[in-house]
C-alpha positions as CSV (number, residue, x, y, z in Angstrom):
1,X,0.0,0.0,0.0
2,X,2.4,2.3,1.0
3,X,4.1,2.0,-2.8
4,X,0.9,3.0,-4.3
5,X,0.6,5.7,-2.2
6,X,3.7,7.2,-2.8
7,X,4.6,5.8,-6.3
8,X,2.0,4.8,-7.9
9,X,3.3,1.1,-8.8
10,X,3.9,-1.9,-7.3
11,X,6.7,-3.0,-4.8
12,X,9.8,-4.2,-6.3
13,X,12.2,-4.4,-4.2
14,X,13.5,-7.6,-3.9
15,X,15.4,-7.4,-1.2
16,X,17.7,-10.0,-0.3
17,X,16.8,-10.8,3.3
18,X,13.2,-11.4,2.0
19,X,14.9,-14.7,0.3
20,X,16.3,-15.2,2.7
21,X,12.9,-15.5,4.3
22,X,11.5,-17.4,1.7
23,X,14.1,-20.2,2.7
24,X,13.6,-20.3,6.8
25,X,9.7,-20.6,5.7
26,X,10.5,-23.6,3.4
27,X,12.9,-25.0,6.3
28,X,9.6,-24.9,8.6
29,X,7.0,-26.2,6.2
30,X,9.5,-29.3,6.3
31,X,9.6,-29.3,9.8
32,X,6.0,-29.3,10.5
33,X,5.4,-31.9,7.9
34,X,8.1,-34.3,9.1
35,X,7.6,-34.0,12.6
36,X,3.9,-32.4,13.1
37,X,5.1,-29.8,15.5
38,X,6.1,-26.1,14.5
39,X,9.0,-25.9,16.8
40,X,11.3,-22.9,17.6
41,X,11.7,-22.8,13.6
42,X,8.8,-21.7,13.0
43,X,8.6,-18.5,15.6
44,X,12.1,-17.9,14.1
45,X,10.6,-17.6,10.5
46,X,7.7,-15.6,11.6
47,X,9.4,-13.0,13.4
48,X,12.1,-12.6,10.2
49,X,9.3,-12.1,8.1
50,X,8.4,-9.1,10.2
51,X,11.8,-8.1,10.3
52,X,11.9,-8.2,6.2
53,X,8.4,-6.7,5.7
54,X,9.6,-3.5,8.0
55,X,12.9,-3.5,6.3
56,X,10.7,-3.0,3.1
57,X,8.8,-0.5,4.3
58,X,12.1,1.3,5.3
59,X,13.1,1.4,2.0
60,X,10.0,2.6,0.7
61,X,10.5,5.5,2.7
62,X,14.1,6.3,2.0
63,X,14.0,5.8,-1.8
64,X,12.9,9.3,-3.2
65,X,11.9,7.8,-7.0
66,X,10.6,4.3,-7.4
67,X,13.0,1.6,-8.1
68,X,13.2,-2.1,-8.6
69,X,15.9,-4.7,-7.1
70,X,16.7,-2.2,-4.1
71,X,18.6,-5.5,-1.8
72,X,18.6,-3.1,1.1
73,X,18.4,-0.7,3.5
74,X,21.9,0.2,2.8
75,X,21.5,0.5,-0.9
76,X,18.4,2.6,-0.7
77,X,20.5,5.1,1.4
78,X,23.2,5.0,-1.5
79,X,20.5,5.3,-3.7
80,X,19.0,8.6,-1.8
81,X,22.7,10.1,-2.4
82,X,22.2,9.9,-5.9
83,X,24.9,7.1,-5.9
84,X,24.4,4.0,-8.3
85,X,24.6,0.5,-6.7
86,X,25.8,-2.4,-7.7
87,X,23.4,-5.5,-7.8
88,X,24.3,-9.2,-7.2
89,X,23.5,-11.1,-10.1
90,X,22.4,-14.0,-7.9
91,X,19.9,-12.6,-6.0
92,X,18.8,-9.4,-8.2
93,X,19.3,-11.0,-11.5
């Protein structure tokens, strides 16, 4: 929401810790499956979700012009100087 509202598009940030997300979530979908319980993985994955969605919401409000494949905080800031940044091929293709 807070994308449209500033930008008028869609959020594209692809931040790398959000994949990294993606991975603990997978880590405790196996979990549960294999041993019916959620487990400490589980509270781990859920609270590094929050951490990811707030870090994407940081860099909403840092960036002053909409860009895609911002990894991070720390590149958004970079990106606010009017410095260009260099993107991982890996993870921001």
């Amino acid at each position: 929401m807070i994308s449209y509202l500033r930008f008028k598009k869609e959020v594209a940030t692809h931040a790398i810790a959000s994949k990294f997300w993606t991975l603990t979530i997978l880590a405790s979908v196996i979990q549960i499956m294999l041993s019916c319980k959620a487990g400490i993985l589980f509270q781990f994955a859920f609270y590094f979700g929050l951490a990811t969605r707030l870090e994407i919401i940081l860099i909403l409000f840092i960036i002053r012009n909409w860009y895609n494949d911002v990894p991070s905080v720390y590149h958004a800031v970079q990106l606010r100087k009017g410095r260009e940044i260099k993107r991982n091929r890996l993870f921001n293709g």
